[in-house]
N, C-alpha and C positions, 0 to 999 in steps of 0.2 A: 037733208038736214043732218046735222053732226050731232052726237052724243059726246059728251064729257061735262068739263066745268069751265067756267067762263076766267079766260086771264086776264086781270083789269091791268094788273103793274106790279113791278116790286121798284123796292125801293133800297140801296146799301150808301154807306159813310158818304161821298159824294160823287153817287150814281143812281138815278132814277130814269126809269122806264113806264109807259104804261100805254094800251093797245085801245082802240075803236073794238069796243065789246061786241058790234054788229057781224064786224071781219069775222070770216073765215080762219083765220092765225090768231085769234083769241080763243079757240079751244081746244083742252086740255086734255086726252083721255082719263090721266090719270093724277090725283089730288097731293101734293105732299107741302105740308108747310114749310119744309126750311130745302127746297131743291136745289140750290147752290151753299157748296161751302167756302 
């Protein structure tokens, strides 16, 4: 089992992403709201 935060997607002008929150590579150790600039 992994510890962190679950990454669902982000979303920029027009570019969107978002993950299978069950995966493996949906979690996050660590939380930042704005982690791309």
């Amino acid at each position: 089992m992994q510890e962190g935060f679950s990454f669902m997607g982000m979303q920029g002008d027009t570019y969107a992403a978002h993950q299978d929150l069950g995966g493996s590579g949906s979690c996050l150790r660590r939380f930042n709201a704005m982690p791309f600039l």
